[in-house]
N, C-alpha and C positions, 0 to 999 in steps of 0.2 A: 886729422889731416885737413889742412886749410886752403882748397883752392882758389887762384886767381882768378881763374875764366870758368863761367859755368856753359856745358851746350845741349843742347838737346835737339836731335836729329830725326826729326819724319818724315813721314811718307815721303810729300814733296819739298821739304823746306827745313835748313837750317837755322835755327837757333841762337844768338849767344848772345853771353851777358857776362860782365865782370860780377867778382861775384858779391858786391854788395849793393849787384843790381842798378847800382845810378846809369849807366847803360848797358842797353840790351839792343839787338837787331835782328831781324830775319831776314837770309835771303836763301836762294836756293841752291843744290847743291853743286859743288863743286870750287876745287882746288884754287881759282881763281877768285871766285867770290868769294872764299876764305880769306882770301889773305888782302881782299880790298875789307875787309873790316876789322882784322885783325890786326894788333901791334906791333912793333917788330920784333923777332925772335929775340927771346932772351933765356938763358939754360936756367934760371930759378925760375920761370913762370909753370907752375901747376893748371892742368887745366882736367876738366871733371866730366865725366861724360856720357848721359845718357841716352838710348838709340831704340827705334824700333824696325831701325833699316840698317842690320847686321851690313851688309854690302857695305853699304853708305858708309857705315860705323866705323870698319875697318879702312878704309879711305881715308877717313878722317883723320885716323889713327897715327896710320904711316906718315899722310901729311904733316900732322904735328909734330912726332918723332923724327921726322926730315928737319925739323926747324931746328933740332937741339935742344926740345923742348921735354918735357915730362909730362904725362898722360895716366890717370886714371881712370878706369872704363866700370861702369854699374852693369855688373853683367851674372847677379844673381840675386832672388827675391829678396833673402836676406837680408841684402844688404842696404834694403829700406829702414830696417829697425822699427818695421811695427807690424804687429799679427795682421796674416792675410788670411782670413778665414773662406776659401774657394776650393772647390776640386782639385785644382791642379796650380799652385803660388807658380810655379816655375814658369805657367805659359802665358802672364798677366802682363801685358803689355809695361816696359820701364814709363814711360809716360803715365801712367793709369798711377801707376805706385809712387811717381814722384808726387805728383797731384795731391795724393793723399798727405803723403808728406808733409809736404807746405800746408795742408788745409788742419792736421791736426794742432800746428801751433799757432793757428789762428783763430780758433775757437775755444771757448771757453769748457773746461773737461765735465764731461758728462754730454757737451753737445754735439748731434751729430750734425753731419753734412754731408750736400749732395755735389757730386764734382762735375761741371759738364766741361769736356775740350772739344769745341765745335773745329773742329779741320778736313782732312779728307775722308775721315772719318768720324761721327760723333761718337762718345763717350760718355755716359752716364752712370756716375758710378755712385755708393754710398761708405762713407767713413761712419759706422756707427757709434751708439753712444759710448762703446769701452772704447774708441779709438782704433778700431781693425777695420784695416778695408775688409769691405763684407762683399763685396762683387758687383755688378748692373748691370748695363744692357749698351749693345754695340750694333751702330745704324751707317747707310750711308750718308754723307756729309751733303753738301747742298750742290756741288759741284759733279761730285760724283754721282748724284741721283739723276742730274742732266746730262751727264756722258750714259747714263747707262737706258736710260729715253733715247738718244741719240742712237745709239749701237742697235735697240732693239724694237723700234719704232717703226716700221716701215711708210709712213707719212708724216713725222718729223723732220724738224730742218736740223744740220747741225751746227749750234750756237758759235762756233768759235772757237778761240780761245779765250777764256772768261777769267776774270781776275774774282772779282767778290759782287755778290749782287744784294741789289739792295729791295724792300719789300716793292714790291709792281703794285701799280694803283690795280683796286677791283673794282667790279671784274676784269679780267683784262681780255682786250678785244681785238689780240692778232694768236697766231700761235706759241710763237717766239717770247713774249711776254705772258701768256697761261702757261707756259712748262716753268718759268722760271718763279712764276706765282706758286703753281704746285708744289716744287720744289723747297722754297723757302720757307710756306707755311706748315710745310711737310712738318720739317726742320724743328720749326716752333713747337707745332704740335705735339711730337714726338718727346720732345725734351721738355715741356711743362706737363704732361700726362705722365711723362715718366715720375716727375719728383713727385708729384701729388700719392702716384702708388707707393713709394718710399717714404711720405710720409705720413701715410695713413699709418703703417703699420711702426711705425713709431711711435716711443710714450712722451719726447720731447719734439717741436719743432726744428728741423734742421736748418743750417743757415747754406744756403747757396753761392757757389762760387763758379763763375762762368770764365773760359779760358779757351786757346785757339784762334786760330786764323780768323775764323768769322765768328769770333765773341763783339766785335764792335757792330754789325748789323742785328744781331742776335738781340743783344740786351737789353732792349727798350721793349722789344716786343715780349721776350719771355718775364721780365721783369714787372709788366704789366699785369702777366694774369696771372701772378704769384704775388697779391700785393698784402697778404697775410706774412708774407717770406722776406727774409733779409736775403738778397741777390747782389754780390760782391762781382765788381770787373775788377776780374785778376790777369790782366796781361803773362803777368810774369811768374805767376806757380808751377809749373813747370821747373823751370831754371833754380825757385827760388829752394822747391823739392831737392833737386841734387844738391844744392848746397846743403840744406840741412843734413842730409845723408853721410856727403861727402865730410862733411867736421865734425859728424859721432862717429867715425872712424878712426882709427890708429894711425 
């Protein structure tokens, strides 16, 4: 099965790419912002689609199917086509498994890799060296650790509305700028302690692949203190995930 448009739908934001990737865009959700970056309906256009916001998912869905279009939805483990070695394959976020996806054809076989999608939520997972996602570890995102300061703070300000933040000079000397220091290096910290543990207990080096919303603030800094580590910006693994999925299918 060969789709045209790949998408991938979270928390807060959609997704999409044609599907040989030469473009891609995000914006958030809804019916309208769909269709200011989509093409115009056409009844052969295949589109591939995977969700971790069921609601959203089925939105989409209809949306599309409203255009006269065709719709394939990733809506069971399997249908990644590569061993998920966890308690429970069934409740591994599509995003987590697409990731994987894309990162075992980019790796040379026998090497493993560590997946991070920094977005409303980070991601840290491991493809190991037979190629099975093998599970990691799930944190709040940089955004979400300052809403959640915000709610339960009671002498915190509340920020805003905040698009992406970028590292605050240190120390930083208001409040406003230490929640979003904390926050960020949180972030870092989190995600370069995490692959270090991942790779300790590995018998090869793994290569790193950074992905999500705030992989462009991320990068430089996690990529720094991994400099033993190959650390790929992968905008598009995600997207690039479904499509491999979606063409080893019938």
């Amino acid at each position: 099965m060969k789709p045209d448009v790949v998408v991938d739908i979270g928390n807060t934001r959609t997704k999409l790419g044609t599907a040989d990737l030469a473009m891609f865009t995000s914006v958030v959700h809804g019916p309208d912002r769909w269709a200011e970056v989509s093409p115009p309906p056409d009844p052969s256009r295949l589109w591939a689609v995977a969700s971790v916001n069921p609601p959203v998912r089925d939105q989409f869905v209809e949306w599309v199917r409203g255009r006269g279009e065709r719709v394939w939805v990733f809506d069971h483990w399997t249908q990644a086509g590569i061993p998920v070695e966890v308690d429970f394959p069934e409740k591994v976020g599509a995003d987590r498994l697409m990731n994987a996806v894309a990162a075992r054809q980019k790796v040379a076989p026998g090497t493993p890799a560590v997946l991070v999608d920094a977005g409303t939520a980070v991601t840290v997972d491991l493809l190991d060296e037979k190629g099975a996602f093998a599970g990691g570890a799930i944190m709040p995102g940089i955004m979400l650790m300052l809403v959640s300061l915000t709610l339960r703070g009671q002498q915190l300000p509340d920020l805003g509305p905040l698009n992406i933040v970028f590292a605050p000079p240190q120390p930083a000397k208001n409040t406003e700028e230490a929640m979003k220091a904390g926050a960020f290096w949180a972030a870092v910290g989190g995600i370069v302690t995490l692959v270090r543990e991942f790779a300790a207990k590995l018998a090869h080096p793994p290569e790193v692949f950074l992905t999500g919303g705030d992989r462009v603030v991320l990068i430089t800094p996690v990529a720094d203190r991994l400099p033993d580590l190959k650390v790929h910006f992968a905008p598009e693994l995600t997207l690039e995930g479904i499509r491999i999925a979606a063409e080893a299918l019938p």
